[in-house]
ZARO-269072 format. One record per residue: x, y, z of N, C-alpha, C in turn. Coordinates in steps of 0.001 Angstrom, whole numbers, plus 500000, padded with zeros to 6 digits. Atoms other than C-alpha are relative to their C-alpha. Example, Ala and Ser with C-alpha at 12.3 -4.5 7.8 and 13.67 -1.06 7.14 Angstrom:
2
500890498810500000512300495500507800500900501200500000499180498810499940513670498940507140499230501090500730
// end
This chain:
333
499785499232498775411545327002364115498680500535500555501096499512499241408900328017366848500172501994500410499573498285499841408796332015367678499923499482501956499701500504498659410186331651371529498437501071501094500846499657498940407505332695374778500648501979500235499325498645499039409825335497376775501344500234499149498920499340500229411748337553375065499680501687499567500217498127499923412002341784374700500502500722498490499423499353501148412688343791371159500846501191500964499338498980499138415593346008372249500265501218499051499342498773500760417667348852369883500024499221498532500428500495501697416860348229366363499435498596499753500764501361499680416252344296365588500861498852500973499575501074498888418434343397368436498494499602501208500488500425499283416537341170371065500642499971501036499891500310498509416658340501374874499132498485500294500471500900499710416085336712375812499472499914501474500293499877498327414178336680379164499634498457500769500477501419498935414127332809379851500934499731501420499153500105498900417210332731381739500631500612500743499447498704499470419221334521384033501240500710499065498810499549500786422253334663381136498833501246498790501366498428500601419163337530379589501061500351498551498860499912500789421455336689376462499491501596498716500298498947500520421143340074374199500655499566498456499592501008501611421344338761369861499741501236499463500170499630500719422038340575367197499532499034498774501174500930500791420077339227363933500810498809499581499045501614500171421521335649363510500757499562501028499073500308499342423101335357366371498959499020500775501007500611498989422005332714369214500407499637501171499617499777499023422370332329372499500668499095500727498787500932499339424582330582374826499450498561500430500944501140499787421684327706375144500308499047498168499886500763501373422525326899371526498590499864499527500934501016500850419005326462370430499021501543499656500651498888499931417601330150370603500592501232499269499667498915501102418108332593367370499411501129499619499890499154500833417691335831366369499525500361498921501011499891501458415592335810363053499100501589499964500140499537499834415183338992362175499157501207500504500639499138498804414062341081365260498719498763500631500744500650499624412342337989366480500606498283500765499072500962499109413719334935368944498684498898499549500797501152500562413056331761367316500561499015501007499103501292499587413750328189368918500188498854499124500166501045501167415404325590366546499540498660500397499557501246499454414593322866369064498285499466499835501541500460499296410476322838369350499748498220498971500380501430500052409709319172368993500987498982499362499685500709500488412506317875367743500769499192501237499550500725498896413841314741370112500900499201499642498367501006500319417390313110370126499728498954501084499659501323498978416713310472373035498380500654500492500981500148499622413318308989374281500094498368500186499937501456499493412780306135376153499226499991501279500465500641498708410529304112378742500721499959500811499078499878499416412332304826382013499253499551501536500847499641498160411840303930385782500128501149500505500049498412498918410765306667387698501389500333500894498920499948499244413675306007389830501443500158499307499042499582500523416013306593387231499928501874499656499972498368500293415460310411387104501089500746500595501332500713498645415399310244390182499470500720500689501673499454499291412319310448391913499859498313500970500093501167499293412526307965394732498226499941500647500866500171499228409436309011396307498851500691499373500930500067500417407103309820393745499782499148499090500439501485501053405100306546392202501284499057499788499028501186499988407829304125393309499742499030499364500435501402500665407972301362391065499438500094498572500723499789501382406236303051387656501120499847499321499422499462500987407605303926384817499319500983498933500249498859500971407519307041382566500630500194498822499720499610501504407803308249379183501287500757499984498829498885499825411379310263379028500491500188498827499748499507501509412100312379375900500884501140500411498892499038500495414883314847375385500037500745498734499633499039501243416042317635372807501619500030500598498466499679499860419687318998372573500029501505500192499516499024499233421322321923374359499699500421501548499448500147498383422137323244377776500378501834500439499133498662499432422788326917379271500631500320501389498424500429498884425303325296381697501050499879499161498591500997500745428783324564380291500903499605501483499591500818499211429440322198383290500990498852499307499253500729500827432649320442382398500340498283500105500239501601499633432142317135384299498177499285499432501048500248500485428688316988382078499488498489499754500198501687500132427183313113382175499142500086498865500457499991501071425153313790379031500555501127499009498902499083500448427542315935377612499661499974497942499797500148501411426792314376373678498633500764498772500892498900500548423084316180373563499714501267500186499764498615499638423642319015376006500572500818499252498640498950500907426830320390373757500346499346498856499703500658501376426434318160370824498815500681499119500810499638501301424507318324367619499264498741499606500125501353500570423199314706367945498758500245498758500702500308500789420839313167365314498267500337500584500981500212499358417092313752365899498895500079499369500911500503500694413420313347364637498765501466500875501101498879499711410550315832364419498429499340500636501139500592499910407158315075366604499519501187500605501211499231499267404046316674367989500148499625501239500368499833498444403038317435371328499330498575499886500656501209500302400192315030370259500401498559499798499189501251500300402110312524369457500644499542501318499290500558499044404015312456372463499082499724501454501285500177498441400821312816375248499465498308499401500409501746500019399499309646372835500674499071500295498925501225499521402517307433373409499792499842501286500388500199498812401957308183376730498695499510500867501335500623499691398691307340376947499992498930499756499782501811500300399112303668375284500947499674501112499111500677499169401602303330377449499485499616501473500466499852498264399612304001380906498875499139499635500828501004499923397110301482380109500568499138500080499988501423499248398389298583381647500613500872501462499275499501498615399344300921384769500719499910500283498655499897499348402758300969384467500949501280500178499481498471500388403334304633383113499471500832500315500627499237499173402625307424385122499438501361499085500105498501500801403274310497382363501266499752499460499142499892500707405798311944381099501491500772500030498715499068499276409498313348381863500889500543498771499442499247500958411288315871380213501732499915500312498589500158499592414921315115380870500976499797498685498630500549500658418602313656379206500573501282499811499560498162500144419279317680378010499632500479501057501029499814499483417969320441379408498581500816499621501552499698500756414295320948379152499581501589500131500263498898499703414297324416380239499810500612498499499440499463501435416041325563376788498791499356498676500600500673500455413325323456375228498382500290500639501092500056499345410274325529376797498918500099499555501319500370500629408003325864374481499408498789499510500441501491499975407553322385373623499355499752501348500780501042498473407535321061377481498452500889499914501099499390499941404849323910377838498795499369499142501726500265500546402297323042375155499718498373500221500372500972499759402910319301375678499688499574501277500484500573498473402445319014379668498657501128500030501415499607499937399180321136378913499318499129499575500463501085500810397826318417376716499770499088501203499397501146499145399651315906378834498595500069501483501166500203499400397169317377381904499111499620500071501887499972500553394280317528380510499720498410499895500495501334499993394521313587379882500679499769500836499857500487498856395400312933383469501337499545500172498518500181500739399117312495382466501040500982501435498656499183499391402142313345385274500953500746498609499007499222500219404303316095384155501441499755500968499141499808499291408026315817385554500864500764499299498495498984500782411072318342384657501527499047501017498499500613499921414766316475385102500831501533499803499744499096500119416374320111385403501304500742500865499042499188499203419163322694386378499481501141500464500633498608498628416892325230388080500227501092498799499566498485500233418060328072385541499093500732499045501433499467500600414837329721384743499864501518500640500618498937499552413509333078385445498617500036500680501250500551499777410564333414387479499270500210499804501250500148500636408073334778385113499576498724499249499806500824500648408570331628382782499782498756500931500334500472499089409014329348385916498562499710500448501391500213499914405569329865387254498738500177499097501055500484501053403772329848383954500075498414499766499074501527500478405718326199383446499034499246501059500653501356498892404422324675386913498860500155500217501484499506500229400761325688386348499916498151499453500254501098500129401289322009384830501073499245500439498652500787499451404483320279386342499418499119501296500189500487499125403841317909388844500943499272500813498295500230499747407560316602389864501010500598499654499004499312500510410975318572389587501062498792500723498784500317499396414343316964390277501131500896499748499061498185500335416484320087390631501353499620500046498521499991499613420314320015390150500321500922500508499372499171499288421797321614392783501522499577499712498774500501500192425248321345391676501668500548501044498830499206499106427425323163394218499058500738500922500756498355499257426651325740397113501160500888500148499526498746500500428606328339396142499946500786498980500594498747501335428116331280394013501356499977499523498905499662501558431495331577392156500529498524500122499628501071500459431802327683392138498895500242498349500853499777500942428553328198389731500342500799499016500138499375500874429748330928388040501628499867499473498685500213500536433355330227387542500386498436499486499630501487500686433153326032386908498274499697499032501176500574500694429353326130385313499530501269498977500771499213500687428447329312383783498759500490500412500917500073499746425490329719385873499673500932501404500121499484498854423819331182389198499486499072500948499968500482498948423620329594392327498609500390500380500859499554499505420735332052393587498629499926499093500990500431501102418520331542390391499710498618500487500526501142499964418627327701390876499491499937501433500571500001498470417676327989394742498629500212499633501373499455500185414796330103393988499236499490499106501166500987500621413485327862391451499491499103500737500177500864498919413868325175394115498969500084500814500669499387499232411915327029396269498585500319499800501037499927500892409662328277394274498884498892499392500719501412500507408689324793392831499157499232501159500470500532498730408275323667396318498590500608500884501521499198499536405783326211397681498873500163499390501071499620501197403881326451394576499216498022500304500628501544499979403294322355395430500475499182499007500027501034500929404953320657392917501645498717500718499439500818499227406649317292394302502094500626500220498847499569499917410819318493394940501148498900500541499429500727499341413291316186395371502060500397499061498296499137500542417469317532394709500972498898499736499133500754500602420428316052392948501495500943500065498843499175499690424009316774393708501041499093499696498690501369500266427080314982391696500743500815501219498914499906499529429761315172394035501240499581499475498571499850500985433108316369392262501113499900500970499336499883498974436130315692394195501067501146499421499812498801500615437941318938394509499029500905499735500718498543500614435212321229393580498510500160500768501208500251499149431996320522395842500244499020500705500445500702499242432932317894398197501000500382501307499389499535498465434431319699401731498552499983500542501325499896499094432032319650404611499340500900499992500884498827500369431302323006404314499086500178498999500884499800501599429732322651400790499121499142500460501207500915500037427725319585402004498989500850501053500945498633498543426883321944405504498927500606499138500498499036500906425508324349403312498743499764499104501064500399501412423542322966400662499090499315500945500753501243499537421862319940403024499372501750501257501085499011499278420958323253405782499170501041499129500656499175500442419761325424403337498580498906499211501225500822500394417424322656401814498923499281501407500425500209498589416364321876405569499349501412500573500507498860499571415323324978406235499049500747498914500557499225501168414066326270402814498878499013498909500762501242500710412473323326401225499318499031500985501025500289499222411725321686404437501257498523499902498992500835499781413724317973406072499443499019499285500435501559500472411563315318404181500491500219498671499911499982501901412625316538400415501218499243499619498551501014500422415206313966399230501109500590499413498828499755500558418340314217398416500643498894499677499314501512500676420362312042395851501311501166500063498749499489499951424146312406396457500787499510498964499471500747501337425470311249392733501723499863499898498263500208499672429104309609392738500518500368498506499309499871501257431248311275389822500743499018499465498730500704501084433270309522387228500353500857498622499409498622501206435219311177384463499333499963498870500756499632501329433196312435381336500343501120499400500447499227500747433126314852379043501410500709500343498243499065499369436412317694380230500364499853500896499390500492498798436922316162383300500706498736499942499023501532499551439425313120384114500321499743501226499604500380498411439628313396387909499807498531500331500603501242499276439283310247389481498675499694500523501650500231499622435804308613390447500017500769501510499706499369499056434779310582393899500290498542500853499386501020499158436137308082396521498374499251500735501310500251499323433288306135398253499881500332501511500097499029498341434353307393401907499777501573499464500433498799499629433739310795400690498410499764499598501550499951500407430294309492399413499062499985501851500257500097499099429881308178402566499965501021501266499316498788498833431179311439404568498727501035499538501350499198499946428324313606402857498611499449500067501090500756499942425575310764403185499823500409501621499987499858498255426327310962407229499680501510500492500001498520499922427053315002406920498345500364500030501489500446500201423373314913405244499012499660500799501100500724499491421470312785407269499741501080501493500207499057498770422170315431410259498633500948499874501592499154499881419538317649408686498857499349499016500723500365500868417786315718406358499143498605500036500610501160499270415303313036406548500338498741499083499626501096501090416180311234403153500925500184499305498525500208501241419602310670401279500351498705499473499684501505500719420846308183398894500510500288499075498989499941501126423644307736397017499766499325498719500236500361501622423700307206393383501407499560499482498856500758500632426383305542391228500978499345500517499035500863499135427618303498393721499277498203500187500472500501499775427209300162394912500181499300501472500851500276497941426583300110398832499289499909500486501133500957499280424642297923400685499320501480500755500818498681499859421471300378401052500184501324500010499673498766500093422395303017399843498780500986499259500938499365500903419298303336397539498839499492500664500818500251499532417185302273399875499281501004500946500775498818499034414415304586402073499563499151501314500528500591498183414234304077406264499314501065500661500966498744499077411940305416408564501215500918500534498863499409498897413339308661410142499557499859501012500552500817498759411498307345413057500784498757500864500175501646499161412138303629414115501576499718498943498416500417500756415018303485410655499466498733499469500213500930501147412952300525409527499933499835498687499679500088501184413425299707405964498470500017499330501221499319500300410411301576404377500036499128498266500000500705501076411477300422400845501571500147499340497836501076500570414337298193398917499651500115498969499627500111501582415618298752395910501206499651499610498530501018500906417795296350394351499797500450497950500166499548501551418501298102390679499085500738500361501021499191500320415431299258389210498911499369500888501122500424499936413460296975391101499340500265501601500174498990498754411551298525394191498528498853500624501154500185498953409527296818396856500029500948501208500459499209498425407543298887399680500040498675500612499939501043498959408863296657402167498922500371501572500255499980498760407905298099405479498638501452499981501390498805499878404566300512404388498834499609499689501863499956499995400827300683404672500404501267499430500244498532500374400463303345402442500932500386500077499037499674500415402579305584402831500183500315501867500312500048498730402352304852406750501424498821500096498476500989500188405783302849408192499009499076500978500419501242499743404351299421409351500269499836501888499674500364498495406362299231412834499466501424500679500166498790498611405771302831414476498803500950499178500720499241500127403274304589412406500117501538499074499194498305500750405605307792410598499324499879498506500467500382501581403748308884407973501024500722499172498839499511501094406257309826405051499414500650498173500682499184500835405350312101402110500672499125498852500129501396500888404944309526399213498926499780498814501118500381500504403084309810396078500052498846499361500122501736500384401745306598394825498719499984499616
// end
């Protein structure tokens, strides 16, 4: 066990956890609703620092990250636990499981990444499959490393951070893909366990501070997909994050405590259109409709770049310049 970053000694050897907004309060052995953060007496340990249940070479575009380093691929490592209990969970077996897993160094994991980016196919390194939040002292000392040898940092994340912890974190982060999972505050706190206004302000936060932002939103039918919820979420990211930051609209299917039916593809289609009113980039996920994962100018609408699967040609760019009219489009590469 690691001794955790943020946390407060309270009334005898109870603690105060200050990573998240659930500010879980332990008596000695107890641990917190993240599953991975204990109590040892009068001192907040984490059982998770370096140990990894899932790692794997991934396209960038599987995060996703459509529009930073189209076409790479990155390092993607995981731990287990979660301080969501989202019941339509798509990794549901390391978030709220106990899977199997293997002990490594920071070191270890910036070198893999480094062999790997010599032939220029691997950009860095992504912290995803769980979530990495609950897992912060690791990401922390390894995307310091990770910098220092010229190494992308990305977080795969649910926003639910505090923002002292937060802006110590993106001092090295260089990509977020934020789950926005609803826009409502007692959808969050009555179907996830979570806050609505916490994950915004990370959003936000991530964005102004400069680190690339691009949002993720399953659509549950029944529980986030009326117009109003898409209204909502797509103007407040239009206004607060700004109209070029992408948005992936992810099609549900039943997992984990859910059995609803897959979301229908006309309602995929009904918040892709809803969307596009304020937004400059959307694209549906777990579907398969002709361009749906593809990026068009918001200009001219020419086909900027195709992606069939994983496999991504810049069709219609100079750079990150659109070929027929000139729109330049925010694009790292």
């Amino acid at each position: 066990m690691q001794k955790a970053r943020y946390f407060e000694k309270t009334e005898g050897s109870h603690v105060k956890c200050l990573l998240c907004p659930h500010a879980c309060r332990l008596g000695t052995g107890e641990t917190g609703k993240c599953r991975v953060r204990t109590n040892l007496d009068g001192s907040l340990l984490t059982a998770n620092y370096g140990l990894v249940t899932a790692i794997a070479m991934d396209p960038i575009e599987k995060k996703p990250l459509y529009h930073f380093f189209p076409g790479k691929e990155i390092l993607s490592v995981g731990t287990f636990g979660c301080n969501l209990r989202c019941p339509f969970c798509q990794n549901w077996s390391i978030a709220h499981g106990t899977p199997p897993g293997r002990k490594i160094t920071a070191e270890y994991l910036v070198s893999a990444a480094q062999a790997a980016q010599e032939d220029g196919s691997c950009v860095g390194i992504a912290y995803t499959y769980s979530e990495p939040l609950v897992w912060y002292e690791f990401v922390k000392d390894t995307a310091v490393l990770a910098a220092a040898k010229g190494l992308k940092n990305v977080l795969v994340t649910n926003g639910m951070i505090q923002p002292a912890p937060l802006i110590e974190l993106l001092e090295n982060i260089d990509a977020m893909n934020i789950d926005i999972k609803g826009f409502a505050a007692q959808f969050y706190k009555k179907h996830l366990g979570g806050s609505l206004k916490t994950v915004l302000n990370t959003a936000k936060t991530a964005s102004q501070g400069g680190c690339h932002v691009e949002i993720t939103t399953l659509i549950v039918p029944g529980l986030n997909d009326r117009k109003e919820d898409i209204r909502g979420l797509t103007g407040w990211i239009a206004d607060n994050l700004g109209p070029d930051v992408p948005l992936h609209l992810s099609r549900y299917f039943p997992n984990y405590q859910m059995t609803a039916d897959p979301t229908p593809l006309k309602v995929m289609e009904m918040a892709r259109d809803l969307a596009l009113e304020k937004l400059n980039y959307v694209y549906l996920g777990n579907t398969h409709l002709p361009g749906a994962r593809n990026t068009y100018c918001p200009s001219c609408k020419a086909k900027l770049i195709d992606r069939q699967g994983y496999r991504v040609v810049l069709a219609g760019l100079e750079g990150r310049t659109c070929r027929r009219c000139g729109y330049q489009m925010v694009l790292f590469q």
